[in-house]
Phi, psi and omega in degrees: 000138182277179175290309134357307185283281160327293181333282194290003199241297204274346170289326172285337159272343155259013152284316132354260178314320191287302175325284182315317184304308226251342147227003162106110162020277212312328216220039159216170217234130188321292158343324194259308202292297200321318145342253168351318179290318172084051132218205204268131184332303156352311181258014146261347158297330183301335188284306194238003180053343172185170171296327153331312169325296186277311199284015177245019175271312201278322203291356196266328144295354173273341211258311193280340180286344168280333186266335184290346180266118191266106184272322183330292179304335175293332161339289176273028189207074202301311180306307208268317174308325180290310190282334161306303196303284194330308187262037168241358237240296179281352153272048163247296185301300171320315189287332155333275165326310185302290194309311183309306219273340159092000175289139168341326192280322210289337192288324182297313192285303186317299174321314200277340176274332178297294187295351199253286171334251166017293178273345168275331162320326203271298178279021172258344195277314176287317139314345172106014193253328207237156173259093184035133161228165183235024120208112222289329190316288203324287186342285199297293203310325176282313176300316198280310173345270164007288200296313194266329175284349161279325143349282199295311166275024202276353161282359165276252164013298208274344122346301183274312220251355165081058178213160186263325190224104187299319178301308162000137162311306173266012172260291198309312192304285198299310195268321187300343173261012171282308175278344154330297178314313203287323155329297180286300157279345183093140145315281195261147180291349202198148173276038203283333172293334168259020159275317190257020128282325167282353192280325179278316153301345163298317197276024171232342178301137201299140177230000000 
């Protein structure tokens, strides 16, 4: 394939991810990406062969930026962490969009981010960044939930905090570091709430 040709197959796919977030897989029309792309429907099917196509290209580039990103090392690089969030911001608005839409694809994408969280979970836990859980499934699942409903809310969200674009940088800055915060130190000062869950699983534990 020429150099040309990779060109023109990644521009219809992120025109694609931009399309599909802002209006969802159902109700955007090949015609409208390749538009966006600036070529002709014809090369986007020659690319992706259907829209079908085209939307498992993204889940597989969102699939792949979860797996190539080292937040640890971004940690320590503030400047290069502001250009990550910045250029992921339409694939935030896709991953959004999948999930709203409730689909077999959408469910399969969940799964593979549950399990990609789950083993990064495991090994930051082995190191010594994350703290013990006695269930990493729940952990990775709960975590990602967390991570994502503001995505899943985002015209609620973007409503209550007085902001136009949530995907923003500073927008983006602000709520991920209200759950950080909520992460790292915890919420409630004392455990009593988790004492009185467990309590209610010692009475259903079998006897």
């Amino acid at each position: 394939m020429s150099s040309p040709d990779r060109t023109a197959r990644a521009r219809i796919k992120d025109a694609a991810m931009r399309r599909f977030g802002a209006d969802g897989v159902n109700r955007v029309t090949l015609r409208a990406i390749a538009a966006d792309a600036g070529v002709s429907p014809a090369l986007v099917v020659h690319h992706f062969g259907s829209k079908e196509g085209l939307r498992r290209a993204c889940d597989a580039a969102l699939l792949e930026i979860m797996h190539t990103s080292r937040p640890r090392d971004l940690l320590q690089d503030p400047a290069g962490l502001a250009a990550a969030l910045e250029d992921s911001a339409d694939a935030r608005r896709y991953l959004a969009r999948s999930l709203l839409d409730g689909s077999a694809a959408a469910a399969e994408l969940y799964h593979e981010i549950v399990e990609t969280t789950e083993a990064f979970l495991t090994d930051a836990e082995r190191d010594g960044w994350v703290r013990p859980t006695a269930d990493p499934r729940a952990r990775a699942a709960v975590y990602v939930s967390w991570l994502l409903a503001p995505l899943v809310l985002e015209s609620q969200l973007a409503t209550v905090l007085e902001v136009d674009d949530l995907h923003g940088l500073d927008s983006t800055l602000r709520y991920s570091r209200a759950a950080l915060e909520m992460f790292t130190h915890g919420v409630f000062a004392d455990d009593r709430g988790l004492q009185a869950w467990d309590a209610v699983a010692e009475l259903r534990r079998p006897r």
